[in-house]
Backbone as XML, in Angstrom:
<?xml version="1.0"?>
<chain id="A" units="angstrom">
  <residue number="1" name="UNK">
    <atom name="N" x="-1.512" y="8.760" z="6.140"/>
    <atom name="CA" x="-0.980" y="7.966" z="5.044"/>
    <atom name="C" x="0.459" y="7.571" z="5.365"/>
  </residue>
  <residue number="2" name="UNK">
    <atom name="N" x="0.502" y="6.362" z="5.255"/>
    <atom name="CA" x="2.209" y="6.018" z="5.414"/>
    <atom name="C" x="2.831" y="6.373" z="4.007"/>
  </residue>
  <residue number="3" name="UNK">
    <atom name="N" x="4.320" y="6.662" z="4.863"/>
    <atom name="CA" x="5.389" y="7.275" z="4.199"/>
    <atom name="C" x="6.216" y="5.723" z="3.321"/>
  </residue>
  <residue number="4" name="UNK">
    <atom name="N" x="6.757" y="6.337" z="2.257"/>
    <atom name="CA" x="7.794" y="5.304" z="1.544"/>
    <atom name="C" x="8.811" y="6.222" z="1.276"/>
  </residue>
  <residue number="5" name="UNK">
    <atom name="N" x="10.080" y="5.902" z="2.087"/>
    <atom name="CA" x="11.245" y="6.664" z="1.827"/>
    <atom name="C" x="12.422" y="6.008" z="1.283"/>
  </residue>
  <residue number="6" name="UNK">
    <atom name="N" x="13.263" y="6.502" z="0.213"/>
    <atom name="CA" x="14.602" y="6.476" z="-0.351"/>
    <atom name="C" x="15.452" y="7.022" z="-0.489"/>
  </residue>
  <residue number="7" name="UNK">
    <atom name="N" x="16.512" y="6.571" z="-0.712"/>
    <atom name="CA" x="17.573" y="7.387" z="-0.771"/>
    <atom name="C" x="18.816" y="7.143" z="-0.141"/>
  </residue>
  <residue number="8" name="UNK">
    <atom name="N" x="20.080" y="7.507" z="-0.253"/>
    <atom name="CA" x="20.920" y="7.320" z="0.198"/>
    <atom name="C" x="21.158" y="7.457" z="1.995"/>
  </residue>
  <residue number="9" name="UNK">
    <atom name="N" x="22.273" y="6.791" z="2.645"/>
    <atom name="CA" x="22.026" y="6.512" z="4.186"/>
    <atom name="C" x="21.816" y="7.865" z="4.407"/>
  </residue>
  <residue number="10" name="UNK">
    <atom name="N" x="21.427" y="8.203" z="5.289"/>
    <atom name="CA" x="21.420" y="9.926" z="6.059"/>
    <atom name="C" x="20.727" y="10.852" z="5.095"/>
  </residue>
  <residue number="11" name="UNK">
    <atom name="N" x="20.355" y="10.723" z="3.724"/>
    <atom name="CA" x="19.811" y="11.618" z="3.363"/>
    <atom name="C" x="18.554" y="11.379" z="2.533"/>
  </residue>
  <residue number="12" name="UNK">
    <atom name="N" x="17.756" y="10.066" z="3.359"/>
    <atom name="CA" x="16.628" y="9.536" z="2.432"/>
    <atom name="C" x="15.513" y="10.330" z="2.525"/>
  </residue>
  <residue number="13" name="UNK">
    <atom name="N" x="14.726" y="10.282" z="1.235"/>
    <atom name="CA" x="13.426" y="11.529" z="1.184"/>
    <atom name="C" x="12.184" y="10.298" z="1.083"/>
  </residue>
  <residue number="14" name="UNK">
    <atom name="N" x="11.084" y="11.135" z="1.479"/>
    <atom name="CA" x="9.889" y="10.519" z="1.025"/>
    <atom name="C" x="9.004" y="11.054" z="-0.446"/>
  </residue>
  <residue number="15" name="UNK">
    <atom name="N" x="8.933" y="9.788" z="-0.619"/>
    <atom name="CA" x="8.718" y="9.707" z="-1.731"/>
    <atom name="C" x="7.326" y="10.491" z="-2.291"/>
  </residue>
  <residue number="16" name="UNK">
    <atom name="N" x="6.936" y="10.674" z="-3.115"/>
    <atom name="CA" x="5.822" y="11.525" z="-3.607"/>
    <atom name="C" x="4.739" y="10.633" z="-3.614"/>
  </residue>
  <residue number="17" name="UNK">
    <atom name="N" x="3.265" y="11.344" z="-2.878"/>
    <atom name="CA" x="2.647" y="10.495" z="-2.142"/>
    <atom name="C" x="1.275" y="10.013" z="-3.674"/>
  </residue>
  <residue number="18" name="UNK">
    <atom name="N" x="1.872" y="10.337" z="-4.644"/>
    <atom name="CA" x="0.888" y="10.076" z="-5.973"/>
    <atom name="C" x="1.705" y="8.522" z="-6.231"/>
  </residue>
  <residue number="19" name="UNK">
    <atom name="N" x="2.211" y="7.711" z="-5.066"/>
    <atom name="CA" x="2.769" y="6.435" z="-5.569"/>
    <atom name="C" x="1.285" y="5.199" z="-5.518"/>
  </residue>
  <residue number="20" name="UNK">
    <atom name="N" x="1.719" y="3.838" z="-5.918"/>
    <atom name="CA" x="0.476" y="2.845" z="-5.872"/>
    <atom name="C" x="1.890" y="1.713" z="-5.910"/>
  </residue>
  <residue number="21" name="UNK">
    <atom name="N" x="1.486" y="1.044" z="-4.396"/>
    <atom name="CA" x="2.608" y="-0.388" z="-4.356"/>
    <atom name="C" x="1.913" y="-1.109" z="-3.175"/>
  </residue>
  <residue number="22" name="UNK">
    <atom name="N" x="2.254" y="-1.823" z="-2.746"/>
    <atom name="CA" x="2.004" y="-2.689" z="-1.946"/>
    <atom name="C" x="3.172" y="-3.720" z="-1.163"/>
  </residue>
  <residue number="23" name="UNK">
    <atom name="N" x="2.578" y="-4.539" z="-0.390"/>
    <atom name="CA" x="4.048" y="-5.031" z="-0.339"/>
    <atom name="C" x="4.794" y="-5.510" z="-0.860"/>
  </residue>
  <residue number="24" name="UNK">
    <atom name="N" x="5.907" y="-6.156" z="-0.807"/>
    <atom name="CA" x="7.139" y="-6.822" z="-1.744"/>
    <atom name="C" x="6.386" y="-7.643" z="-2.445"/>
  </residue>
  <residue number="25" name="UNK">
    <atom name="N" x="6.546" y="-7.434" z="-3.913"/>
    <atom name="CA" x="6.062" y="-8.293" z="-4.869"/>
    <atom name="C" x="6.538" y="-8.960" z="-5.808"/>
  </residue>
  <residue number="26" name="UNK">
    <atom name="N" x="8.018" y="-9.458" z="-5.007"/>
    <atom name="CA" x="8.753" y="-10.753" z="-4.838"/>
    <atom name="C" x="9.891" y="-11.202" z="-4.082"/>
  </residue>
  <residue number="27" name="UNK">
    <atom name="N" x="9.421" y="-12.343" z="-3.903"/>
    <atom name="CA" x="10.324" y="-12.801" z="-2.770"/>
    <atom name="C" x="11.444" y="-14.169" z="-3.126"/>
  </residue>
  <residue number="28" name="UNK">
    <atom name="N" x="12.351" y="-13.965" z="-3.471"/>
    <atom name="CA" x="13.285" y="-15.045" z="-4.557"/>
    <atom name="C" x="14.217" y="-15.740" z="-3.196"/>
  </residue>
  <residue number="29" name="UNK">
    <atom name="N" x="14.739" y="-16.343" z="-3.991"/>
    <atom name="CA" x="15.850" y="-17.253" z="-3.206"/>
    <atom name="C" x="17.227" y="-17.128" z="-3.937"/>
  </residue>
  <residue number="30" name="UNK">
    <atom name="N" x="18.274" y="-17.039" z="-3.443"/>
    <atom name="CA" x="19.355" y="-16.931" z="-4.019"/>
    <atom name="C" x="20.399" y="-18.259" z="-3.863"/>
  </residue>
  <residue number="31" name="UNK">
    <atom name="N" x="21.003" y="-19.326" z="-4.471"/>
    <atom name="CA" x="21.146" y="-20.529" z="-4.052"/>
    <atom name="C" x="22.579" y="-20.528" z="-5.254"/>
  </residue>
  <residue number="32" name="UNK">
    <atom name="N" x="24.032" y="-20.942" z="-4.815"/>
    <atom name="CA" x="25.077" y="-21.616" z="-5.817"/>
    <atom name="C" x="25.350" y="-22.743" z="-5.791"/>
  </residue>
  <residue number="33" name="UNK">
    <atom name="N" x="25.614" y="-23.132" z="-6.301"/>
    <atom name="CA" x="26.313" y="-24.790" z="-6.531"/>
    <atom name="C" x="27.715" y="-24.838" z="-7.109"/>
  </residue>
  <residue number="34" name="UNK">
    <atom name="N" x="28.347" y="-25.883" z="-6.618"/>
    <atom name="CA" x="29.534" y="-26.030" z="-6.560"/>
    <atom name="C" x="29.721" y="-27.723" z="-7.242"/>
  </residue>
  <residue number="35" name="UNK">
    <atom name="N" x="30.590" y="-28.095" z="-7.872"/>
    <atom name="CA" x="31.024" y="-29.021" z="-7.749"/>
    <atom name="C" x="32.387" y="-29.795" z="-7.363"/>
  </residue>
  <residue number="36" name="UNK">
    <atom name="N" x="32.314" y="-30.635" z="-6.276"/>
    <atom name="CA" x="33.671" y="-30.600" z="-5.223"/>
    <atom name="C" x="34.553" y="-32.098" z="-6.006"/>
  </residue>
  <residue number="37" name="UNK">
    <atom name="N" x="35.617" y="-31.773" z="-5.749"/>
    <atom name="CA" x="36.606" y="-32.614" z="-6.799"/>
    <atom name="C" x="36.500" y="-34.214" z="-6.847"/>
  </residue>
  <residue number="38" name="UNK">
    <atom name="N" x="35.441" y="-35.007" z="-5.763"/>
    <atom name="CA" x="34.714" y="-35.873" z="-5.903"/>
    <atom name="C" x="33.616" y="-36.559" z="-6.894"/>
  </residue>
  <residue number="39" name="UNK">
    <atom name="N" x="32.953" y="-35.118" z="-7.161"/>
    <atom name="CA" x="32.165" y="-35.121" z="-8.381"/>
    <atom name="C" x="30.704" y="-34.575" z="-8.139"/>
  </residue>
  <residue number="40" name="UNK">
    <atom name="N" x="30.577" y="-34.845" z="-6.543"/>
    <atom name="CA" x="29.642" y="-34.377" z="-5.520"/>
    <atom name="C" x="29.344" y="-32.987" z="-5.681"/>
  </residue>
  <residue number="41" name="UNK">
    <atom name="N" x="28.013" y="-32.876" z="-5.703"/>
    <atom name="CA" x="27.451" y="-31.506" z="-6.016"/>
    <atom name="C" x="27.276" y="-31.008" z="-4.337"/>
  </residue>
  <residue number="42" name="UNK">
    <atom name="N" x="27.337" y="-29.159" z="-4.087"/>
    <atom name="CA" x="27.438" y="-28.922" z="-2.683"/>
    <atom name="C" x="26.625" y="-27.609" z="-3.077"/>
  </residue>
  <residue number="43" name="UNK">
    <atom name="N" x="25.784" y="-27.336" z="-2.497"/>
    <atom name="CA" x="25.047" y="-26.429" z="-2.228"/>
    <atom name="C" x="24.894" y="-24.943" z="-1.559"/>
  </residue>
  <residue number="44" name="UNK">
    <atom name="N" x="25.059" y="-23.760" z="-1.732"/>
    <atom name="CA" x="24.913" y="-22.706" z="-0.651"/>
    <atom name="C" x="23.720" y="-22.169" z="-0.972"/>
  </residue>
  <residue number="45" name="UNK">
    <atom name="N" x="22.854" y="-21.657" z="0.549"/>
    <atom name="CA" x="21.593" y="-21.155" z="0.301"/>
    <atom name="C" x="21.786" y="-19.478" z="1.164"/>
  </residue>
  <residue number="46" name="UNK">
    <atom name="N" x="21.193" y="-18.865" z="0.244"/>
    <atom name="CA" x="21.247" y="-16.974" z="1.001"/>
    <atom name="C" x="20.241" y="-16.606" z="1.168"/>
  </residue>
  <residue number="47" name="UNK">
    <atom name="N" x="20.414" y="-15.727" z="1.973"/>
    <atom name="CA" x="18.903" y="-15.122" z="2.438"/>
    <atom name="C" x="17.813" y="-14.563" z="1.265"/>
  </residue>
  <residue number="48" name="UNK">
    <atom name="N" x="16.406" y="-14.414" z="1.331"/>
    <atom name="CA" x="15.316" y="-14.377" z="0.475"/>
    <atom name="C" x="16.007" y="-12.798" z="0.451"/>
  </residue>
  <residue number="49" name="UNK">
    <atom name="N" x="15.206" y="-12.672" z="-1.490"/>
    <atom name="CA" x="15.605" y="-11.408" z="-1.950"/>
    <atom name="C" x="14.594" y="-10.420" z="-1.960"/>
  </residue>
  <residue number="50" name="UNK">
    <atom name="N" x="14.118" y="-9.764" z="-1.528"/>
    <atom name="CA" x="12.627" y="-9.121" z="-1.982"/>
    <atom name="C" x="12.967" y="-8.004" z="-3.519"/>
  </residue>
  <residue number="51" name="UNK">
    <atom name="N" x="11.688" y="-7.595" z="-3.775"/>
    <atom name="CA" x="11.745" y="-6.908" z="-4.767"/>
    <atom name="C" x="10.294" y="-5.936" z="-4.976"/>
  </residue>
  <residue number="52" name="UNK">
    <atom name="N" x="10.589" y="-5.018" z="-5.102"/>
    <atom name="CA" x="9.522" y="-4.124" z="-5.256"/>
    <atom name="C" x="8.995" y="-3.377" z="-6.224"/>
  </residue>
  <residue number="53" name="UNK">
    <atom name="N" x="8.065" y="-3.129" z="-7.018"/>
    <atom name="CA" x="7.536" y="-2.606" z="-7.820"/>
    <atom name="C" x="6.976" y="-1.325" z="-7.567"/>
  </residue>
  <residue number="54" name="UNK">
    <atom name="N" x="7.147" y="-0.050" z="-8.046"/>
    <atom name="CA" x="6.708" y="1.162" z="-7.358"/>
    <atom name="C" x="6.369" y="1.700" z="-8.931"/>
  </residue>
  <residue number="55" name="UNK">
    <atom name="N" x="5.297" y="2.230" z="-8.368"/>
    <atom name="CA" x="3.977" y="3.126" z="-9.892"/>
    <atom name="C" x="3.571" y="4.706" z="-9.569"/>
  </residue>
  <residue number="56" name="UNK">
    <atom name="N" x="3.880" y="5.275" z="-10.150"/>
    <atom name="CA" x="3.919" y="6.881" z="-9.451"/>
    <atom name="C" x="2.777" y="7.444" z="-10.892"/>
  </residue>
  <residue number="57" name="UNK">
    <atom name="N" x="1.772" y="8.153" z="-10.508"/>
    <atom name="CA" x="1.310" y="8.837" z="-11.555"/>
    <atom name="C" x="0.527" y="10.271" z="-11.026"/>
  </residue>
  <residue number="58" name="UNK">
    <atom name="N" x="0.418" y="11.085" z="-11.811"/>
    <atom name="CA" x="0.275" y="12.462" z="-12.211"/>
    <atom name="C" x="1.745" y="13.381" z="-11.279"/>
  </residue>
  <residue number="59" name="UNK">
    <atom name="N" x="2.630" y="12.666" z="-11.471"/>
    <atom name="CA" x="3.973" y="13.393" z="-11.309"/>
    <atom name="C" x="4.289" y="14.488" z="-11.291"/>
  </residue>
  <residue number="60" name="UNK">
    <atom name="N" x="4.779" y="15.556" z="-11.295"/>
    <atom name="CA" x="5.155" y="16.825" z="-11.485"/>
    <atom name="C" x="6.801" y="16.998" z="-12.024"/>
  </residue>
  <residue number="61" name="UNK">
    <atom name="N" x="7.014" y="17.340" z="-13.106"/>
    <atom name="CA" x="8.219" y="18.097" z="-13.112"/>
    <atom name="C" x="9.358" y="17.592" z="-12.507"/>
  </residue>
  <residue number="62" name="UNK">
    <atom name="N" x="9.177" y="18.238" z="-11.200"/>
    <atom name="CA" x="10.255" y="18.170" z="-10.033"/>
    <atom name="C" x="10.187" y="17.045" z="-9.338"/>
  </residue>
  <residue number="63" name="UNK">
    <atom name="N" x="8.676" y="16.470" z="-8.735"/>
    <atom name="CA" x="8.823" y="15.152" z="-8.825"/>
    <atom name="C" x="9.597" y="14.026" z="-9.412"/>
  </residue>
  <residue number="64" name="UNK">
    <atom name="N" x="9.383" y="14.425" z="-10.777"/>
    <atom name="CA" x="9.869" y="13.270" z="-11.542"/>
    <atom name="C" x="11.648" y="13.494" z="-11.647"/>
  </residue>
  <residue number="65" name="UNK">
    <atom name="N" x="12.133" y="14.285" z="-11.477"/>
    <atom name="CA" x="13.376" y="14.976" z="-11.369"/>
    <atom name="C" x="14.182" y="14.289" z="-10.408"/>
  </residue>
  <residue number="66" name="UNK">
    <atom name="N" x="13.036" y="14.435" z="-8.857"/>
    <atom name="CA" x="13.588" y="13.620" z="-7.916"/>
    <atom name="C" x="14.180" y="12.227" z="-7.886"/>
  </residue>
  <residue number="67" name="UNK">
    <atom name="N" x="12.946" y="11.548" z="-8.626"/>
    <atom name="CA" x="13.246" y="10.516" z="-8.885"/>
    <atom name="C" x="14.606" y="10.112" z="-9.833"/>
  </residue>
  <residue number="68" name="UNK">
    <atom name="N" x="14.631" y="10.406" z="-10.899"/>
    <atom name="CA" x="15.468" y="10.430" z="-11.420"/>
    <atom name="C" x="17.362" y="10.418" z="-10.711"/>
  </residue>
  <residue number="69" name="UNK">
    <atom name="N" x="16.850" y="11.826" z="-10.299"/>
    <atom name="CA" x="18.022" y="11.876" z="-9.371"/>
    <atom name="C" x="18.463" y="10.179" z="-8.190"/>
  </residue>
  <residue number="70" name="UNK">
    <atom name="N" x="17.481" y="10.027" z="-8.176"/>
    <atom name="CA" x="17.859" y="9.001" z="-7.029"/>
    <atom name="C" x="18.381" y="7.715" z="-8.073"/>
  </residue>
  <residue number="71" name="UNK">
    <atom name="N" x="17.525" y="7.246" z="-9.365"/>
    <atom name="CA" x="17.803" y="6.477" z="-9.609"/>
    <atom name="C" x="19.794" y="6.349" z="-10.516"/>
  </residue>
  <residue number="72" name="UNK">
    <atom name="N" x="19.877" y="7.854" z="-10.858"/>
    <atom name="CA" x="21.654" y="8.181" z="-11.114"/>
    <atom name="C" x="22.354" y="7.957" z="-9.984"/>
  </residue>
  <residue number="73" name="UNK">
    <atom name="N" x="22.087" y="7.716" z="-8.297"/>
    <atom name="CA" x="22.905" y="7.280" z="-8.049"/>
    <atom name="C" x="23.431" y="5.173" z="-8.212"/>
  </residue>
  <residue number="74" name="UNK">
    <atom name="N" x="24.724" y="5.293" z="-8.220"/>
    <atom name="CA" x="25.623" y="4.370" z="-8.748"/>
    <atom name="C" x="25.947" y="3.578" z="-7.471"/>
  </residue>
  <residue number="75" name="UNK">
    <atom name="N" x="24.994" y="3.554" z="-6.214"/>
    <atom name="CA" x="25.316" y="3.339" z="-4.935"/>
    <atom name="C" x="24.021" y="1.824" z="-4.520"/>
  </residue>
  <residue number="76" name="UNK">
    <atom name="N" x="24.589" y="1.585" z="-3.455"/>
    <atom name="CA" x="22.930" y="1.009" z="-2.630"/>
    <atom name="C" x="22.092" y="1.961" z="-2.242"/>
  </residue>
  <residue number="77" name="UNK">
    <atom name="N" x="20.951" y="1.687" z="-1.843"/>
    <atom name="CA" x="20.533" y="3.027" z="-1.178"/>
    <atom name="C" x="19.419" y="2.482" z="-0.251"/>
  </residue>
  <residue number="78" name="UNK">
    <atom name="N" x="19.033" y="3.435" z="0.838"/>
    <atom name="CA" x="18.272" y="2.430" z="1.978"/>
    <atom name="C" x="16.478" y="3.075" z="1.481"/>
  </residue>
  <residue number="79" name="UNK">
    <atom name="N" x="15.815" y="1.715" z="1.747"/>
    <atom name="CA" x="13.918" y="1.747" z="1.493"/>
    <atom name="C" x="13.632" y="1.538" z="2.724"/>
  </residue>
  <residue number="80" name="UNK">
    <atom name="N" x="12.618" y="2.188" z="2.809"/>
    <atom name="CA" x="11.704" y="1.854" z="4.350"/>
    <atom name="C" x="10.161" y="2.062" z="3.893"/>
  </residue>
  <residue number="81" name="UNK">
    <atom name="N" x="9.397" y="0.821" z="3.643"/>
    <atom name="CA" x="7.855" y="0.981" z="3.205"/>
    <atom name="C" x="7.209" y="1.175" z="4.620"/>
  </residue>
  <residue number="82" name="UNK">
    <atom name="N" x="6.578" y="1.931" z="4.571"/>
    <atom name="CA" x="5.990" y="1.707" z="6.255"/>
    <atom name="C" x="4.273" y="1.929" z="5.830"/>
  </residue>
  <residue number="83" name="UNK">
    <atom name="N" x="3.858" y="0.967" z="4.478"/>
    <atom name="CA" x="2.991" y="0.314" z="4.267"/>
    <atom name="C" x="2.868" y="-0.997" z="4.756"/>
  </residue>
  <residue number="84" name="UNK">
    <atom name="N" x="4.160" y="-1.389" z="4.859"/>
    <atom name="CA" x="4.832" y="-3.311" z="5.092"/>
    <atom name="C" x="5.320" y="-3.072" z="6.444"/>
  </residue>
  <residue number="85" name="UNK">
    <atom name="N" x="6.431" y="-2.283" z="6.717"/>
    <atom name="CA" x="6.565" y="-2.420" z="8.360"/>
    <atom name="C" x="7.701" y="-1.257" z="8.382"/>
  </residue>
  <residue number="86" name="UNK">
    <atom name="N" x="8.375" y="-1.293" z="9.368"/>
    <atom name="CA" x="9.251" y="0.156" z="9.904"/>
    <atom name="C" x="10.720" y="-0.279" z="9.152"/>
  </residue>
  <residue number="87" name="UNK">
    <atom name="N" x="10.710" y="-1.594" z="9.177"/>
    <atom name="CA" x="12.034" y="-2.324" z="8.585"/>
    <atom name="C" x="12.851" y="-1.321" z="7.321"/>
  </residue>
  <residue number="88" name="UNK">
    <atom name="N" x="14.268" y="-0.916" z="7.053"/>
    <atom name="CA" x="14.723" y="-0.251" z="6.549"/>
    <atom name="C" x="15.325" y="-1.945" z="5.516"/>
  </residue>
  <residue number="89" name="UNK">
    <atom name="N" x="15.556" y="-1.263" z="4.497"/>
    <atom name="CA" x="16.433" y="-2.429" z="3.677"/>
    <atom name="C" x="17.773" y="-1.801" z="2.728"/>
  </residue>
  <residue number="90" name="UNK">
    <atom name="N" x="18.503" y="-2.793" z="2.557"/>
    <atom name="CA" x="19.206" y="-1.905" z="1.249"/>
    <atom name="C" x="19.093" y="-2.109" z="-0.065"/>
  </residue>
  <residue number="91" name="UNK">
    <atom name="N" x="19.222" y="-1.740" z="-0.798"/>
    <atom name="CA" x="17.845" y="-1.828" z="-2.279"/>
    <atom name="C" x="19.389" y="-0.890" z="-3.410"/>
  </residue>
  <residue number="92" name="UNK">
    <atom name="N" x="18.852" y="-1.625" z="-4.290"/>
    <atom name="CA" x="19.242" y="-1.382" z="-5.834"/>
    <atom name="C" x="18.055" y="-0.951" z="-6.755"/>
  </residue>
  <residue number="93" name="UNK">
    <atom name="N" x="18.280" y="0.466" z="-7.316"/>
    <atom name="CA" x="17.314" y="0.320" z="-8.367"/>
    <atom name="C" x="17.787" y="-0.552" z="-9.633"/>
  </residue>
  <residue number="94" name="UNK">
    <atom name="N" x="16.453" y="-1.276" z="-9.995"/>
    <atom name="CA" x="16.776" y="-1.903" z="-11.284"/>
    <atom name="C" x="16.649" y="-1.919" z="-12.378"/>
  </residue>
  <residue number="95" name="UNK">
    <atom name="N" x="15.606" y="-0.982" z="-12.495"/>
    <atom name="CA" x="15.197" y="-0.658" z="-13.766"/>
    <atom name="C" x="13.863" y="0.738" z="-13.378"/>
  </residue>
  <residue number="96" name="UNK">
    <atom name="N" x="14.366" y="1.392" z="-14.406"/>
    <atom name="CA" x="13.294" y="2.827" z="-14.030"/>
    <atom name="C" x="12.397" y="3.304" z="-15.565"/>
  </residue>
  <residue number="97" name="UNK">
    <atom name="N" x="11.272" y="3.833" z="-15.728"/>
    <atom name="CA" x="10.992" y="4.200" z="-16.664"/>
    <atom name="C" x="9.673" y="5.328" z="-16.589"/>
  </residue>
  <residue number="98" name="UNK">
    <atom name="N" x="9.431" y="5.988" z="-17.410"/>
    <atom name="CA" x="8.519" y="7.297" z="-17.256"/>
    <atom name="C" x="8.310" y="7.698" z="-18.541"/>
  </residue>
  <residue number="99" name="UNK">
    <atom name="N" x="7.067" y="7.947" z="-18.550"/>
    <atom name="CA" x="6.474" y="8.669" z="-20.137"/>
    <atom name="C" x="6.013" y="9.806" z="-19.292"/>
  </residue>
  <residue number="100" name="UNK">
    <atom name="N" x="5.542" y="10.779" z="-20.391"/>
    <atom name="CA" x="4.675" y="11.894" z="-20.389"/>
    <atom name="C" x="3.107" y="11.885" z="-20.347"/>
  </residue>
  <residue number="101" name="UNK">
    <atom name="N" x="2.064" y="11.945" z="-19.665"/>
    <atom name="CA" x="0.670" y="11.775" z="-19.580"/>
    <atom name="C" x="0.407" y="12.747" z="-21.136"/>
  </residue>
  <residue number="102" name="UNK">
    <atom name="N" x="0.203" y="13.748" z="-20.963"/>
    <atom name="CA" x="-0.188" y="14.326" z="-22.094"/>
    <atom name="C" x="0.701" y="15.629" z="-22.702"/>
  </residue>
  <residue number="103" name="UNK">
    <atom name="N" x="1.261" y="15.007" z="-23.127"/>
    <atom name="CA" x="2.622" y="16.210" z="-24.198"/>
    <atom name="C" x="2.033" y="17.489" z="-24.595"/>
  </residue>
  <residue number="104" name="UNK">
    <atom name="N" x="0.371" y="17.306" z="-25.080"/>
    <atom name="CA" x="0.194" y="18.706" z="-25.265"/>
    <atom name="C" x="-0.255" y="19.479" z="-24.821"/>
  </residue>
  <residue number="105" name="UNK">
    <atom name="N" x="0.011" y="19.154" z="-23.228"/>
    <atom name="CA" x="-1.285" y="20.227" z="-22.504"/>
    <atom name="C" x="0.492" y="21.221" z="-21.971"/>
  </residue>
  <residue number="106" name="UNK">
    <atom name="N" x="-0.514" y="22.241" z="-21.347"/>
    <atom name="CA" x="0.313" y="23.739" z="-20.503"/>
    <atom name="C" x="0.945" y="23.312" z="-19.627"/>
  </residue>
  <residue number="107" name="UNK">
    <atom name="N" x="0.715" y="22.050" z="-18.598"/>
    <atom name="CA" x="1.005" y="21.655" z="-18.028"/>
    <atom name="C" x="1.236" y="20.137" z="-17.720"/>
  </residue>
  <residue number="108" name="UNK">
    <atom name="N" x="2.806" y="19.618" z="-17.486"/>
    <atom name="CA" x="3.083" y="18.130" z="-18.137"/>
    <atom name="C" x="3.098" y="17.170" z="-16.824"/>
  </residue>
  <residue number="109" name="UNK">
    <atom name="N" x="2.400" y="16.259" z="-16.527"/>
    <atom name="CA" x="2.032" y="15.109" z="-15.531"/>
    <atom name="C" x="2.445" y="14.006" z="-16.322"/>
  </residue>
  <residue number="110" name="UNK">
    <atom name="N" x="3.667" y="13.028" z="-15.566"/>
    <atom name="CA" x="4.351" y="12.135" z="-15.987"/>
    <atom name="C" x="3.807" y="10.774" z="-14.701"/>
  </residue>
  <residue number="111" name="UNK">
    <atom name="N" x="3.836" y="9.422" z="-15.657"/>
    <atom name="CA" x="3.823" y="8.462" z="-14.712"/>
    <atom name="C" x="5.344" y="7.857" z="-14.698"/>
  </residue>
  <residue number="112" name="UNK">
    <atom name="N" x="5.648" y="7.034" z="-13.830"/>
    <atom name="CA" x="6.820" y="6.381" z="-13.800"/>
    <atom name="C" x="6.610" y="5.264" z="-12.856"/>
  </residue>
  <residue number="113" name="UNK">
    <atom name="N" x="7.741" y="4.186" z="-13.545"/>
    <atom name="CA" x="7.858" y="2.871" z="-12.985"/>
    <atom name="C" x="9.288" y="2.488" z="-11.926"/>
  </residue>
  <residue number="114" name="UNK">
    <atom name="N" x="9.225" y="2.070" z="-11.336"/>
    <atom name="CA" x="10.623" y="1.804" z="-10.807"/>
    <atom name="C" x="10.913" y="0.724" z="-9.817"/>
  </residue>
  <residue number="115" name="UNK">
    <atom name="N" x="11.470" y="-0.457" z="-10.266"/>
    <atom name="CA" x="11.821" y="-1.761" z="-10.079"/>
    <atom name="C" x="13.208" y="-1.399" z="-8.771"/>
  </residue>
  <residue number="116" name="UNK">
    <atom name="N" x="12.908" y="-2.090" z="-7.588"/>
    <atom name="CA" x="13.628" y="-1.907" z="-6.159"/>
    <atom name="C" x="13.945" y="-3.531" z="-5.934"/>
  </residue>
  <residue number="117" name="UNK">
    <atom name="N" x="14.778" y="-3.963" z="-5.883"/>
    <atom name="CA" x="15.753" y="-5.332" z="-5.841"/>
    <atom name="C" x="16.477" y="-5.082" z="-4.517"/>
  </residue>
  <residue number="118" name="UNK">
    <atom name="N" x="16.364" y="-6.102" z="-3.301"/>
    <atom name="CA" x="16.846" y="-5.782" z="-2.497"/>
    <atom name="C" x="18.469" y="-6.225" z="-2.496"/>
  </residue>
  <residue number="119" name="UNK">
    <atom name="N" x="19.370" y="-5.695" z="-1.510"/>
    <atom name="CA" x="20.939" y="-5.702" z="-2.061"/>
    <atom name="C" x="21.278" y="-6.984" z="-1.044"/>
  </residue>
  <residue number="120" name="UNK">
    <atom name="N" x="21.629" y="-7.998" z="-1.025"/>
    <atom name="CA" x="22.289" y="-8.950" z="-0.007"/>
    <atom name="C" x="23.536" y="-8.831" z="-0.009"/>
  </residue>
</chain>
C-alpha cells in the first residue's frame, strides 16, 4: 500500500492508512491583473495550484490527535502522495473537520476531513 506523508520538513509522518483520496482533486490557476497608467490592462500568470481532499475513517483516539496536531501547526508543511507520484509539495492545511462515529459505544472511532491547498 502506498504511503501519504505530512508534516513539517524533517519530521513528516505517514499518515494513518484508514485514509480514502486519490489524486489532486483540483487543479486552479492563479492569475493578477494590473492596470498600467495607460489604461491598458497587464496580466501575470503563476504556476497551477493543486488541492487535495483527504477522508480518514474509523480513526483512533491518537490517530485523530495526530492529525490534529499537524493541522495546529501555523507553518507550510511538506505532502508526498505516493498514490500520484514520489513528488514532495508544500501544502497548507485549509480547512479540517472530524465528528465522532458513535459517542456511545466503549470505544470511540472518529472520521475526519482535511482540505491540503498547495503553497506557491
Amino acid at each position: 500500500m502506498a504511503d501519504v506523508k505530512l508534516g513539517i520538513s524533517g519530521s513528516e509522518v505517514t499518515l494513518a492508512s484508514c485514509i480514502a483520496m486519490s489524486l489532486p482533486s483540483g487543479l486552479g490557476k492563479k492569475m493578477d491583473a494590473a492596470v498600467m497608467s495607460d489604461g491598458n490592462t497587464r496580466y501575470g500568470f503563476y504556476a497551477g495550484q493543486r488541492t487535495w481532499q483527504l477522508s480518514f475513517v474509523n480513526l483512533t483516539a491518537a490517530q485523530l490527535t495526530a492529525l490534529e496536531t499537524l493541522r495546529g501547526y501555523n507553518q507550510t508543511l511538506r505532502f508526498q502522495n505516493n498514490y500520484d507520484s514520489a513528488t514532495w509539495y508544500t501544502v497548507v492545511i485549509t480547512a479540517f473537520a472530524y465528528d465522532c462515529i458513535n459517542a456511545g459505544a466503549s470505544t470511540q472511532y472518529y472520521t475526519a476531513q482535511m482540505t491540503l491547498e498547495q503553497a506557491i
